[in-house]
N, C-alpha and C positions, 0 to 999 in steps of 0.2 A: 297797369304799366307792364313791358315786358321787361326780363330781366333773365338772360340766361335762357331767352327762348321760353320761359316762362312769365303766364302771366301773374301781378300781382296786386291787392291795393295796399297802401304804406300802412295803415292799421286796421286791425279786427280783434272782433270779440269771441273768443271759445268758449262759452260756459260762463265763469266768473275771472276769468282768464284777459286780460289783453294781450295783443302781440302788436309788435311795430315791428320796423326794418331802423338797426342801429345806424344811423347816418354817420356818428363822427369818425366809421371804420371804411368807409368806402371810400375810394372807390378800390382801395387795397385788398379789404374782405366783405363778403355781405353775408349780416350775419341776424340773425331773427332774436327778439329775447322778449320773453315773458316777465310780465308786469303781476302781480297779485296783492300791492299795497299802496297805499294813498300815498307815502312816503317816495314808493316805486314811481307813480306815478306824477307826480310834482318836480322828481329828479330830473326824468326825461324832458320834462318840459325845461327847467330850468338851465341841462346842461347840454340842451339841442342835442340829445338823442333824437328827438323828436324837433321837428322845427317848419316855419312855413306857418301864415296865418289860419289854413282850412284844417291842419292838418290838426294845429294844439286846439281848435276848437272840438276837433274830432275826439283828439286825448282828454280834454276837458269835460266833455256829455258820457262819455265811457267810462273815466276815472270818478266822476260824479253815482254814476250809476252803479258803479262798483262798490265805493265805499257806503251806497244806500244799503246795498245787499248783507252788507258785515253787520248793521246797527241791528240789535234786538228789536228796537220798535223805535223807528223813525220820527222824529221829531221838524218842523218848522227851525227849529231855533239849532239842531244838529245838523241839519242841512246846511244851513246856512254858516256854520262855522266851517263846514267843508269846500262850500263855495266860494268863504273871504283866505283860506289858505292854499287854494290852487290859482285863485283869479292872483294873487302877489306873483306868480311865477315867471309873467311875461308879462308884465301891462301893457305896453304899444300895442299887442295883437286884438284887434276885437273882437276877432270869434270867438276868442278864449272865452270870451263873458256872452258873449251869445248863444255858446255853447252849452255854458253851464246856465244859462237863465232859461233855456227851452228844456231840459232834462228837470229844473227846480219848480220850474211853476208847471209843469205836465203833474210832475212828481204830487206836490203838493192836492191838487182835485182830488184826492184819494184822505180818507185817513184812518182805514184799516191797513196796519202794517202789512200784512201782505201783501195785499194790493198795492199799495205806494210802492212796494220793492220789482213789482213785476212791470209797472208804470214804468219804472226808472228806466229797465231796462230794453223796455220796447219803446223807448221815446228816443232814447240814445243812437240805438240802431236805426231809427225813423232819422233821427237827426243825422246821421255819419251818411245814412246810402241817399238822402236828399242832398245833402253836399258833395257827395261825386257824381252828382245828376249835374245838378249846377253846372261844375267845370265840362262837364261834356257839352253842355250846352255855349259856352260862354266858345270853345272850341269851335262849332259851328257856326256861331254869331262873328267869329275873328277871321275864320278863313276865308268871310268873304272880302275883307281887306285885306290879303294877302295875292300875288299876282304871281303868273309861271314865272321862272325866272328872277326871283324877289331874293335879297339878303337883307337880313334882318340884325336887329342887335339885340339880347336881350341882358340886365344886369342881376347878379344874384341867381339863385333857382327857385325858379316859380313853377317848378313840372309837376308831376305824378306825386314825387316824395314830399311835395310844399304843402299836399293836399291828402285827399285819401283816395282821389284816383283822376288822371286826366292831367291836372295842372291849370292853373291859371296862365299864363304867359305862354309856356308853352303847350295849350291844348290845343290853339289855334294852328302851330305849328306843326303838331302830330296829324291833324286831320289833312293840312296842305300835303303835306307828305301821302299821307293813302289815298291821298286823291289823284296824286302823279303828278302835283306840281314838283319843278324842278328850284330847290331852294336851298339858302344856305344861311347858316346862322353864327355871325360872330359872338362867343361867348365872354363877356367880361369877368377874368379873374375871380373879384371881389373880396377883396382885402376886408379884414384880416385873415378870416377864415375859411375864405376861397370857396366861398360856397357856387360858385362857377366854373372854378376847373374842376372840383370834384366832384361838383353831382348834377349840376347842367348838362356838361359834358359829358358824364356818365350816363344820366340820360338818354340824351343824343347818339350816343355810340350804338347802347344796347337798342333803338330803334332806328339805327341805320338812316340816320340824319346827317346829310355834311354840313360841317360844322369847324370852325378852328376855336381855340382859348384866344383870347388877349390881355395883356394887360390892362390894369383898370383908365391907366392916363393913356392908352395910345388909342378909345374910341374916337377922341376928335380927330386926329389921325386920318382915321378911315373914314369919318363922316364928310369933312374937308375935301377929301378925294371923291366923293360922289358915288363910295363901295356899300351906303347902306343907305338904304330904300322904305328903311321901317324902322320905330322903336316899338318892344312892348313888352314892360316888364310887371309884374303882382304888385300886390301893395300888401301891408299889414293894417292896416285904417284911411277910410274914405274918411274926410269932413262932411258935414253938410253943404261947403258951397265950392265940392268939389279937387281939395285940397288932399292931398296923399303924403303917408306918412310910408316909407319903402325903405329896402337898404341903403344904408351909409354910401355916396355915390351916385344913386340915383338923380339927385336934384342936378349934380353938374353934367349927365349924360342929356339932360330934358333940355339944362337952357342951351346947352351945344347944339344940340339939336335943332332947339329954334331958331338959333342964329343960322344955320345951314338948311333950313328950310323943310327939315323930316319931319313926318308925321308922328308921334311919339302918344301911345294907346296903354292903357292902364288897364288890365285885365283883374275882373275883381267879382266875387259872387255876393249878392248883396248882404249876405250875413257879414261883410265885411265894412257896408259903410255905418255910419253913425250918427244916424239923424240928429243923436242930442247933443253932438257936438259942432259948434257952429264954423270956424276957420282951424285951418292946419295949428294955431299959434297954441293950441289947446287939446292938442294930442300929446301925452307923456313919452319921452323919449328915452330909453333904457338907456344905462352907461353900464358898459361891462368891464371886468376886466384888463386894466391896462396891459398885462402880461400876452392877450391873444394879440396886440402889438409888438411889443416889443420881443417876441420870441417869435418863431414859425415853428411847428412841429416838435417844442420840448426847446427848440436849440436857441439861446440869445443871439439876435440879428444888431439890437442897438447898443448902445452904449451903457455899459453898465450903471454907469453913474446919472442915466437919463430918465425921466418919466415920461410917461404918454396917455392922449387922452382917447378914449376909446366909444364915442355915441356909435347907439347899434343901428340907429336911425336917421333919415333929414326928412325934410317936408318940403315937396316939390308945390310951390302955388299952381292953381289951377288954371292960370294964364298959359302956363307951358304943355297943358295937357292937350291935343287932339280930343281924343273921345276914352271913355268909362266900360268896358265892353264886360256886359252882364247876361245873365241866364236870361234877364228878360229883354237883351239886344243893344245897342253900343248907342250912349248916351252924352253927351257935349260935359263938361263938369256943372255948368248951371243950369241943368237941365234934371239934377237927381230927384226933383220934386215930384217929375212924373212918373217915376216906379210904384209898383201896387206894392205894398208891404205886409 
C-alpha cells in the first residue's frame, strides 16, 4: 500500500523481530512498532493494533514462528500451548487459526530443534507473502465487476491495512483505479470504532481515491436514491454454505441493498472460509467492550448511568450475498464447494 508516497505492507518480519503499522493511531500519526514477545504479540491482536482477518492471520503464523525460535527445544505439546493462547485473541477471525495451523503442522514434519525453528520460520513468511498474493488476485478478479463511472459502498476497512497488502474489499477498487476507471467510493463510518473514517478513508486519500465518509444509518439513503452501483465489503469467516460473519452493520447494508436491488460482493481469500463450519449460526461472535460505545475517543457520548451492548460482529445469510470474490474468482455463496483447497 502507498502511504506518504511510500510504499508499504501492514506487517513484516526482520530477523526475530515483527513490525506492523499501529492502526489505533491513524489516521492522526503513523507510526511502526516492534513486536519481540508472544505477550507483544497477543496484545496487538487483542487491542486491534493490528486488525482485519488476513492481516491477524499474518500476526498469528509470525508470532507463532516467533515464539518457536525463543523455545530451547520445541515441543508438540509447547506449540500447541502457543497456538491455544493466541488463537483466544480474536475468535470470529479464521485466519487467525489458519494461520497458526499452516506454521504448526509445517513446523511439526521436523523434529530436530533446529530444524523445526528454521521451518517455523520460513513457513510463516511462505504463509504472509501467499496471502498478499491472494488479495492481489481477488483485486483482479473484482475489477471486472466494477464499471467506468461506478460508486461503490464499502463498510468497515477491508484495504491494505485489514491485510498484509492489497485488501480484500478494496483491492478490487485500487486496481479500477490504475486502470483509469473513473469511480467513487462511499465510505461507511462504522461505529463504534470508526474503522471507515479512519482507515478506509485513509486509505483512499493516500491513493488518491475519490471517496466521501458517511454515516453508518445514511447508506440506505443513498442506496434509495440510486447513488450506489456496488456493494463490497471483507468478511472475518465464510461458512460452508456461504454465510459471512463481517463488521457489526454489515447485515443491515446487505439486506438494504437487496431491497434496492444492488449487487452486494464479499471479497474474501479462501484462507478465510471454513469448510468445517456448516451455517453462519455457528460462527462465534466477539462481544467487546461496552466502553468503545458508550465513549468516542476517551470522552463519554452516553449517559452515565446507561449500559451498552457491544457484538464486533453479525452474520449476513447468504441469500443477500451476490457473489464470494476469491483468489481463485467470484463464486455464488452455494457454490464454495467448487474451490480447490
Amino acid at each position: 500500500m502507498k502511504i506518504k508516497g511510500k510504499l508499504y505492507r501492514t506487517i513484516w518480519m526482520d530477523g526475530n523481530t515483527i513490525h506492523t503499522i499501529e492502526q489505533n493511531k491513524l489516521p492522526e500519526e503513523f507510526e511502526i512498532i516492534s513486536i519481540d514477545s508472544l505477550e507483544g504479540v497477543a496484545n496487538s491482536i487483542s487491542t486491534m493494533i493490528i486488525r482485519g482477518a488476513p492481516a491477524i492471520g499474518a500476526m498469528g503464523a509470525f508470532g507463532l514462528a516467533q515464539a518457536i525460535q525463543k523455545m530451547d527445544s520445541p515441543t508438540a505439546e509447547d506449540i500447541q500451548k502457543v497456538y491455544d493462547f493466541l488463537y483466544e485473541t480474536r475468535p470470529t477471525a479464521y485466519d487467525l487459526q489458519h494461520g497458526l495451523d499452516f506454521v504448526m503442522t509445517k513446523t511439526l514434519t521436523e523434529t530436530d530443534p533446529s530444524s523445526m525453528k528454521q521451518l517455523a520460520m520460513e513457513s510463516a513468511q511462505a504463509y504472509v507473502d501467499a496471502s498478499a498474493e491472494a488479495c492481489r488476485k481477488i483485486g483482479e478478479y473484482g475489477n471486472s465487476l466494477i464499471k467506468n463511472g461506478d460508486s461503490l459502498l464499502t463498510h468497515c476497512n477491508a484495504g491494505a491495512l485489514a491485510t498484509v497488502d492489497y485488501g480484500t474489499a478494496l483491492a478490487p477498487m485500487r486496481i479500477a483505479h490504475e486502470n483509469g476507471k473513473n469511480i467513487f467510493v462511499y465510505v461507511d463510518e462504522t461505529r463504534p470504532r470508526l474503522q471507515g473514517a479512519k482507515l478506509t478513508a485513509f486509505e483512499l486519500h493516500e491513493e488518491g481515491i475519490p471517496h466521501a465518509v458517511i454515516a453508518d444509518n445514511a447508506a440506505g439513503y443513498f442506496m434509495a436514491r440510486g447513488d450506489v452501483d456496488l456493494v463490497i465489503t471483507g468478511t472475518d469467516r465464510v461458512a460452508a454454505n456461504g454465510d459471512v460473519a463481517n463488521k457489526i452493520g454489515t447485515y443491515e447494508k446487505a439486506v438494504v441493498a437487496h431491497e434496492n436491488g444492488i449487487p452486494v460482493y464479499i471479497a474474501a481469500p479462501i484462507s478465510t472460509i471454513d469448510f468445517t463450519c456448516p451455517t453462519g449460526n455457528y460462527i462465534p461472535i466477539e462481544e467487546r467492550d461496552q466502553n468503545e460505545v458508550l465513549d468516542i475517543n476517551g470522552l463519554r457520548v452516553a449517559s452515565k448511568g446507561s449500559q451498552a451492548f457491544n457484538p464486533a460482529f453479525d452474520v449476513t445469510p447468504a441469500k443477500y450475498i451476490t457473489g464470494i470474490i476469491t483468489e481463485q474468482g467470484i463464486f455464488k455463496p452455494g457454490e464454495l464447494d467448487k474451490i480447490n483447497r
